[in-house]
VEXNUVO-174263 format. One record per atom (N, C-alpha, C): x, y, z. Coordinates in steps of 0.05 Angstrom, whole numbers, plus 5000, padded with zeros to 4 digits. Atoms other than C-alpha are relative to their C-alpha. Example, Ala and Ser with C-alpha at 12.3 -4.5 7.8 and 13.67 -1.06 7.14 Angstrom:
501849765000 524649105156 501850245000 498449764999 527349795143 498550225014 
This chain:
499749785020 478646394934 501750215013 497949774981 484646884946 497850264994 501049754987 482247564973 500950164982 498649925017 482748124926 501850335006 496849824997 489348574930 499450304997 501549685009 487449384932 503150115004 497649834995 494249804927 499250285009 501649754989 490450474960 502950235013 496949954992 497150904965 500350364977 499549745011 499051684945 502949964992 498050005012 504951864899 500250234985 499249705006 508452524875 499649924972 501050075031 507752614798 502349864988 497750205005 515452314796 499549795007 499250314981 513351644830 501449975024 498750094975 515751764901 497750035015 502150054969 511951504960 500150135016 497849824980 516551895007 501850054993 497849885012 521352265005 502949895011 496850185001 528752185018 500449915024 500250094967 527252125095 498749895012 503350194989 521451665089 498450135011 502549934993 517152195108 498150074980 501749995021 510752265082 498950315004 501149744981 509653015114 499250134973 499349815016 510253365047 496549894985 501950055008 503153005037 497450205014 503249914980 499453425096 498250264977 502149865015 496953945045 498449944980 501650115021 493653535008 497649765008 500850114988 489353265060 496749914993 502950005014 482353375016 500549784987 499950205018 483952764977 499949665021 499850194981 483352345040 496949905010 503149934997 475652495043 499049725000 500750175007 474951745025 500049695013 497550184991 479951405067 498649765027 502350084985 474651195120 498449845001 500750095014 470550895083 501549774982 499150315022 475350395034 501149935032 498950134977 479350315111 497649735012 501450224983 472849965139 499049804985 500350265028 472549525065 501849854999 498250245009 478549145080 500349855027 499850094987 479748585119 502549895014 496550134988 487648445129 501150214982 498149865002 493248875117 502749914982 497150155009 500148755075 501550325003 498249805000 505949185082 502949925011 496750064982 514349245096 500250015025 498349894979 518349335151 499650235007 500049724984 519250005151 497650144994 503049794987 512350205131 498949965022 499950214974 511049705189 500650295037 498649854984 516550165231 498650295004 501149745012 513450815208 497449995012 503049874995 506150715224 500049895031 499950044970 508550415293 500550305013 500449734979 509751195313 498150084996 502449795000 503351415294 498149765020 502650194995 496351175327 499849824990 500450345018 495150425309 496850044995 503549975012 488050615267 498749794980 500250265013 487749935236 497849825005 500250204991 484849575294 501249705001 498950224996 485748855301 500049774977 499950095029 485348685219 502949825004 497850165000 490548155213 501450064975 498849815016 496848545188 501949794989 498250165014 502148135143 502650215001 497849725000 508748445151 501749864992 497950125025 514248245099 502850095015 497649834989 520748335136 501649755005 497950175006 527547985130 501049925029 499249934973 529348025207 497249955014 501650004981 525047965276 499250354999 500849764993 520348565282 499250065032 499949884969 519148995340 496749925012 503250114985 512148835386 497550274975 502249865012 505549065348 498950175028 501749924973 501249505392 498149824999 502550134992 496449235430 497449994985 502650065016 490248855395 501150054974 499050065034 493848875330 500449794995 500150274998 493948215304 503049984976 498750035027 501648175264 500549804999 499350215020 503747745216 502649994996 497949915022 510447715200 500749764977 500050125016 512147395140 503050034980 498150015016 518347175099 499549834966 500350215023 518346885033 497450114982 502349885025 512447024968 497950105008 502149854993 507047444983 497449845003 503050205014 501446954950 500049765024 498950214973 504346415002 498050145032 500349934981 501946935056 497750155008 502750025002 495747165028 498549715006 502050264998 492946425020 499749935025 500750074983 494146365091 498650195022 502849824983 489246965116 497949804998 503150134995 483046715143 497850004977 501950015024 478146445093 497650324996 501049835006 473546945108 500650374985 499249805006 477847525084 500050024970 500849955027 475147825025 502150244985 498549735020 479948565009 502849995021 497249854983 487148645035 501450224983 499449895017 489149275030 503650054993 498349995011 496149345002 502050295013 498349764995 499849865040 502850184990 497949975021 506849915013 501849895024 498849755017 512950085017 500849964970 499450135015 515750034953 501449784985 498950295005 520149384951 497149865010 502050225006 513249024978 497550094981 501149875018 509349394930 500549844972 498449995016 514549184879 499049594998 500450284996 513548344903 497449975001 502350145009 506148354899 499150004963 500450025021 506348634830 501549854978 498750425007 511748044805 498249824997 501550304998 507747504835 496850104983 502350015008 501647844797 497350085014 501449964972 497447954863 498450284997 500849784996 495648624852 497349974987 503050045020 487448704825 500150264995 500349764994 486549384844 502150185004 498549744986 490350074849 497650214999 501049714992 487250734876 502950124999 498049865005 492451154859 500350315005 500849744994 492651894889 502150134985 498249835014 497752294846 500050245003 499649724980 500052964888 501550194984 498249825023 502353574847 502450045009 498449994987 508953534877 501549844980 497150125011 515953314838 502149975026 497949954987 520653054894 502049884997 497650035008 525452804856 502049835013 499750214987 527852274906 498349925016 501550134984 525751834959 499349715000 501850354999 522051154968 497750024969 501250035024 519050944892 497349795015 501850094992 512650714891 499849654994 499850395004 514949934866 503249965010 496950035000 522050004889 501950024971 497849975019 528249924857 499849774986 500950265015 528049444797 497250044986 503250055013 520849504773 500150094967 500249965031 523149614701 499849704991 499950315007 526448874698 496749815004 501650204998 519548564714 498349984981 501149965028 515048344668 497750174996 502249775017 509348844634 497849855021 503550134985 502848774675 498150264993 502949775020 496149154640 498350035024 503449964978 491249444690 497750244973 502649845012 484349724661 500050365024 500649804980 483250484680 497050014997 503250064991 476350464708 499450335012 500549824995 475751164744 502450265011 498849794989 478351804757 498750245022 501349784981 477152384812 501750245003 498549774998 479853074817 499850185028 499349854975 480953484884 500050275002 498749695008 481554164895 502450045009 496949924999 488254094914 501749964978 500250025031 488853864850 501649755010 499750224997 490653124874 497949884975 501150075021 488852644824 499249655005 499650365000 486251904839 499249934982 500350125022 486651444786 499649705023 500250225006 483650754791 500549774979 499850215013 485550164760 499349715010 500750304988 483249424758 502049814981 497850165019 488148824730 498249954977 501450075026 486448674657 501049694999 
């Protein structure tokens, strides 16, 4: 039984992940909406994500542990830190889920938006948590990439909402 797909990921009220420099800095004041993050982190059991989110969370602390990470990248990537278990992976997403360890029940879905963009194609996605940041930045990294009009229509159920006092907004959805 494939593991089911959580997309757990913040986004400006335009749809950018980051901004034009791939940073995500313009997120630190909105750090009350993270209250949660703790908690769904120790509910998943494997990881998916690009390259450069890949690249990106290699400068920060590796707070993952040793969850077996899937990393979608066209090229040889650079060394994981220590006790990180990566994955790299070329070719369909679903291909690279089926081969996580049976016992893995939640992978969570990190991004960026081109692999964001290829789990929701192949259909893969079950789940979004959706944080929506009062912020317009008007460029940057989209939250499905480039293209995500051409693909076809996919229905998620909205199941819950939560409000912040930063006035962050998570929306949940589950696939219909």
């Amino acid at each position: 039984m494939r593991p089911e797909i959580v997309l757990y990921i913040a986004a400006s009220i335009d749809g950018f992940i980051a901004d034009g420099d791939g940073s995500v800095a313009w997120l630190d004041p909105f750090a009350d909406a993270l209250a949660g993050f703790d908690e769904f982190l120790s509910s998943v059991d494997a990881l998916a994500m690009g390259r450069v989110t890949f690249e990106f969370a290699l400068r920060h602390p590796w707070t993952y542990g040793p969850r077996p990470t899937l990393v979608f990248a066209g090229r040889p990537l650079p060394d994981g830190p220590a006790g990180a278990r990566v994955l790299p992976v070329r070719g369909h997403p679903g291909a690279a889920v089926d081969a996580l360890p049976a016992a893995t029940r939640r992978v969570w879905l990190v991004g960026g938006g081109e692999t964001n963009a290829a789990f929701l194609e192949s259909g893969l996605i079950d789940r979004i948590r959706l944080f929506v940041v009062p912020m317009v930045l008007g460029s940057g990294v989209r939250l499905f990439g480039r293209g995500v009009e051409a693909h076809a229509p996919r229905r998620f159920a909205a199941r819950r909402t939560e409000r912040f006092a930063s006035g962050v907004v998570e929306l949940e959805f589950t696939r219909s």
